[in-house]
C-alpha positions as CSV (number, residue, x, y, z in Angstrom):
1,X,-20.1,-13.7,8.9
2,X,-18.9,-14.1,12.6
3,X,-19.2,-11.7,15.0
4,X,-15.5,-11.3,15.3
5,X,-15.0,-10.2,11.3
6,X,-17.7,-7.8,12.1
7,X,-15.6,-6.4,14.9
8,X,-12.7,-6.5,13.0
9,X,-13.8,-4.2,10.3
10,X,-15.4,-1.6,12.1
11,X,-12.9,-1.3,14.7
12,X,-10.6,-0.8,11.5
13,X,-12.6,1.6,9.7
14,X,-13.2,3.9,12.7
15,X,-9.1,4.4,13.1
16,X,-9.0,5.5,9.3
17,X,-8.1,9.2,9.8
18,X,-10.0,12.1,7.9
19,X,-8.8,12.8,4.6
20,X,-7.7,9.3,4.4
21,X,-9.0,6.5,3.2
22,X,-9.0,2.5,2.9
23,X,-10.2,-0.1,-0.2
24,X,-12.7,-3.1,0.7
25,X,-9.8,-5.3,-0.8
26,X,-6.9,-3.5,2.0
27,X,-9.6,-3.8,4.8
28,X,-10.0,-7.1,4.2
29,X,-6.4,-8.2,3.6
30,X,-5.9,-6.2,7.2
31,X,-8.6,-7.3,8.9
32,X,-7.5,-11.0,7.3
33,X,-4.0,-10.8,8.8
34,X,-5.0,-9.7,12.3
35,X,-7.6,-12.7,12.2
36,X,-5.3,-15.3,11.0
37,X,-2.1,-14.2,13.2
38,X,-2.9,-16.6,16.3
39,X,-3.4,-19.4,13.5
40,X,-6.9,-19.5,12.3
41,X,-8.1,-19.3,9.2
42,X,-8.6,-16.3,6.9
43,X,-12.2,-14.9,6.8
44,X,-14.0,-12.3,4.2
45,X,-13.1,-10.3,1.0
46,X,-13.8,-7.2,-0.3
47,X,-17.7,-8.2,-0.4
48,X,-17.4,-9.3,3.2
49,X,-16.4,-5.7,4.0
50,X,-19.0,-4.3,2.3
51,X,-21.7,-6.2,3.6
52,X,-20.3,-5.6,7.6
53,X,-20.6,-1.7,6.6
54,X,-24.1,-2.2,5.0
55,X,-25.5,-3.9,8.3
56,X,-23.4,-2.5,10.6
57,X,-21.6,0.6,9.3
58,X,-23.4,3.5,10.4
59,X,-21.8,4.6,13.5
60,X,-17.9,4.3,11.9
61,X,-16.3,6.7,8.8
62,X,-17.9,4.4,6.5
63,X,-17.8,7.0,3.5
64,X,-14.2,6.7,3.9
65,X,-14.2,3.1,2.4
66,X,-13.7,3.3,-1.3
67,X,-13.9,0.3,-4.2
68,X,-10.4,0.1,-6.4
69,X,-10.9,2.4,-8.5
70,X,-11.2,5.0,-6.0
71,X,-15.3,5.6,-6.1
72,X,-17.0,5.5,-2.6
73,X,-20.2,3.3,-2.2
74,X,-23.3,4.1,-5.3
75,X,-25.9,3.8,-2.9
76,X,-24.4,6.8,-0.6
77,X,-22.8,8.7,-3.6
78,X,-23.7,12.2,-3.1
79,X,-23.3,11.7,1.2
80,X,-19.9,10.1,1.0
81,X,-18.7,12.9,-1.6
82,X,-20.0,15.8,0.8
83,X,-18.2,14.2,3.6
84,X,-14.7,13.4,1.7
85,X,-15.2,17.1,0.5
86,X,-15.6,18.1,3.9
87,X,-12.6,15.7,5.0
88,X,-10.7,17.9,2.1
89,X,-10.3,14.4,0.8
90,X,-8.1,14.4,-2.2
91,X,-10.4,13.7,-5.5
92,X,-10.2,13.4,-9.2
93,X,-12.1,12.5,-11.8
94,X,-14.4,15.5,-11.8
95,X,-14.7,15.4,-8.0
96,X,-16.4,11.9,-8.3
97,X,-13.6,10.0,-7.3
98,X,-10.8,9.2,-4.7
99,X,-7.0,10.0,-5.8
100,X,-5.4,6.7,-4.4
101,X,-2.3,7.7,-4.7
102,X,-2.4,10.8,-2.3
103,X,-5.2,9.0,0.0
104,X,-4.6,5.7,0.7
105,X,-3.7,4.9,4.1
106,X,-2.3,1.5,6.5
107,X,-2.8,1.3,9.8
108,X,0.9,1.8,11.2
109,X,1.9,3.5,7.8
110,X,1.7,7.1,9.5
């Protein structure tokens, strides 16, 4: 993973507003786009995303980086849910998970 991916994604993660939220898959289709526009080739997937946070993701809203079906990292369960919760994030599944629907958000989209 090149520095510029790295840079890509947290720069992108830290402009995801409270109460908001992004998948690995959408940060990596974004982060994809903006790599490829001036002709190179597309870098990373979901995974990619996920290991950038991992390594690097402290200092950015990385609780507010959720897999597909909505739940936020296993690892950082009960810190991500306090901090949606805090966010007033909107969740389902008993509180355990993101509502997509309601909190999914594009950069440019509000």
């Amino acid at each position: 993973m090149d520095d510029d991916y790295l840079e890509a994604v947290l720069d992108l993660v830290e402009t995801i507003p409270p109460g908001r939220v992004m998948t690995y898959g959408t940060i990596a289709e974004v982060v994809g786009d903006r790599l490829t526009a001036g002709g190179g080739r597309r870098r990373g997937g979901p995974r990619q995303v996920g290991q950038v946070l991992a390594r690097a993701g402290g200092g950015v809203p990385w609780w507010r980086v959720v897999n597909a079906a909505g739940s936020p990292p296993a690892s950082h369960l009960s810190r991500a849910l306090t901090a949606l919760r805090r966010e007033e994030t909107p969740l389902v599944a008993a509180g355990l998970r993101v509502d997509l629907a309601a909190a999914l958000w594009w950069p440019d989209a509000d």
